[in-house]
N, C-alpha and C positions, 0 to 999 in steps of 0.2 A: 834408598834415598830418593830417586828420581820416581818411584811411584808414590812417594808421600806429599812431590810437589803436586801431582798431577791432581789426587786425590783433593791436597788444600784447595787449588783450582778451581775442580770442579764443585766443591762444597762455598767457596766463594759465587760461582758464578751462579746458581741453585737459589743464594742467600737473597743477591740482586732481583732476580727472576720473581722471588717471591713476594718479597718489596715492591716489585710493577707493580704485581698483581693486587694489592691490597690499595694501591691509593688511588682515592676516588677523587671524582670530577666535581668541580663547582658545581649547585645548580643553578641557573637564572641566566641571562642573555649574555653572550660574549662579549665580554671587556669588562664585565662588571663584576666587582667583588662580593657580591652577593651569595651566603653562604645557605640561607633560610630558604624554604622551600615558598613560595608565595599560600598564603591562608587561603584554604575553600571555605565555600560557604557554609556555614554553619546551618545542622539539620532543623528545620522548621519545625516547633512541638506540634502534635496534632489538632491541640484544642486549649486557647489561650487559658490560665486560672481566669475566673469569673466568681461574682460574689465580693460584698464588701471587703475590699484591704486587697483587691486584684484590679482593679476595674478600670485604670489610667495608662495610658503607652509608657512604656519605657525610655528614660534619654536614646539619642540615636548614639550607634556606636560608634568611637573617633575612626578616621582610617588612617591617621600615624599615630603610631606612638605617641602614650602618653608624657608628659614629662616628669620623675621625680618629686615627689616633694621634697622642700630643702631639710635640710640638717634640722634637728632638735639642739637649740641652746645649750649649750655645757652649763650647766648649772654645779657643779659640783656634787658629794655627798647630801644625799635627804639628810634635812635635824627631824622628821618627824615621818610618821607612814602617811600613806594617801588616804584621806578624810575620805569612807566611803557616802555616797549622795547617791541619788536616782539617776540612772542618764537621761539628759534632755537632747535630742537632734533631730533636727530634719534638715535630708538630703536626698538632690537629684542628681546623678551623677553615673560616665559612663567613664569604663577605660580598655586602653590598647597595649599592652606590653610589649618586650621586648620578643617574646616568646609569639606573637600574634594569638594570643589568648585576649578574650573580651570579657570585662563586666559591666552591666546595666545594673544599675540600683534604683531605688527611688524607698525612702524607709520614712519614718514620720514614729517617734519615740518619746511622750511626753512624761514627767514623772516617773520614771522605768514601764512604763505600760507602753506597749508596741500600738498606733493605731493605723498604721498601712508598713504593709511591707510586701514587699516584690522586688526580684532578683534574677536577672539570668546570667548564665554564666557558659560561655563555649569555646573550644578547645578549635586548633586551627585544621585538625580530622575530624572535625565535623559532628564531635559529642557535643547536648548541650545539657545543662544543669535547670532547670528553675525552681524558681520557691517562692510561694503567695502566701499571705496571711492565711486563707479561709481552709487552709489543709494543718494549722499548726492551733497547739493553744498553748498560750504563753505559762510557763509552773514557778518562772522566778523573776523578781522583778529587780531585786538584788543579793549581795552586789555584785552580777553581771545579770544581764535580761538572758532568761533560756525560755528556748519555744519547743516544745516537743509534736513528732506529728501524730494526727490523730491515729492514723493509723500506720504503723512500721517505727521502726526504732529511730527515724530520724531525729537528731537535734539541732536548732540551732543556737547559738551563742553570739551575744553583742555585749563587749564594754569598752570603756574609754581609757586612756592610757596619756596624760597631759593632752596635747591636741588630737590626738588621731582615736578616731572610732573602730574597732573591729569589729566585721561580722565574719564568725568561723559555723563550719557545717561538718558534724561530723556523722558516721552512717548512713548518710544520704542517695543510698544508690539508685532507691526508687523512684527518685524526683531528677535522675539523670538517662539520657539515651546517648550511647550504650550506657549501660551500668558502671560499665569499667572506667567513662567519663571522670567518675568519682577520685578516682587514683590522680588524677593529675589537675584539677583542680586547687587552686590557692583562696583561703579568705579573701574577705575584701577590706582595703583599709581605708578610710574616709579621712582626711586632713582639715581640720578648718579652718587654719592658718590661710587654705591656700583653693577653699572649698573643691577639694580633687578630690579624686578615688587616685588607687593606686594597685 
């Protein structure tokens, strides 16, 4: 009996030890509850897109967070589907996440024909993503705009959805440094209610 306590004991005291060992430190200045690592800077592409539909700076990136756009209207049950129509927007617009992930837009879409587009996108390790007009050619103008790129299997994808615009990218590794940037990258959602990215 008295070596089963000993034994509990010592598999008790083993259990705590191991529990030290696993829990980790805040990072960031002491006192603060800061749980995020602060963002580096994002890797510099080598050589900006250039050529028609590249040729304009990008919004600057916010350095807090952006804010939410608010809630979409309960409207109840649709009585009817969504009347498909061409997307019409243009939008400049950059954002900050909570993730310290950034996007820069700047798109310009009349009658579903794309007539500028550029995009960067960067991860707070220092991946960055971009995409110009002059490397895609648009194959659909509805109902969602697709761009494919001229060369590699890049797509992208724009529609609208009540207020908000989406721009999604999928296959795009070639247009990201590192490659694997691609993995953690989110669309970009554009609000006009609220003219935000998100």
């Amino acid at each position: 009996m008295r070596v089963s306590q000993v034994a509990r004991r010592v598999a008790v005291a083993l259990s705590l030890a191991l529990l030290a060992s696993c829990a980790t430190e805040k990072v960031g200045k002491k006192g603060e509850d800061e749980v995020f690592e602060p963002a580096k800077p994002p890797v510099m592409a080598e050589k900006a897109p250039s050529g028609k539909g590249a040729d304009r700076p990008l919004p600057a990136v916010p350095l807090k967070p952006t804010p939410p756009s608010p809630a979409a209207p309960a409207v109840g049950r649709p009585k009817k589907a969504m009347e498909a129509k061409p997307l019409n927007v243009t939008f400049r617009c950059a954002a900050h996440d909570e993730r310290h992930h950034t996007a820069q837009a700047d798109i310009e879409v009349a009658d579903g024909n794309v007539h500028y587009l550029r995009t960067r996108l960067a991860t707070p390790q220092g991946g960055v993503c971009e995409f110009a007009l002059p490397d895609f050619t648009q194959t659909q103008r509805m109902p969602s705009v697709e761009l494919k790129a001229r060369s590699g299997r890049c797509t992208l994808r724009m529609w609208e959805q009540g207020p908000k615009v989406t721009l999604a990218y999928s296959n795009c590794e070639q247009y990201c440094k590192p490659s694997s940037t691609m993995d953690y990258i989110l669309p970009i959602l554009y609000d006009r209610r609220v003219n935000r990215c998100n």
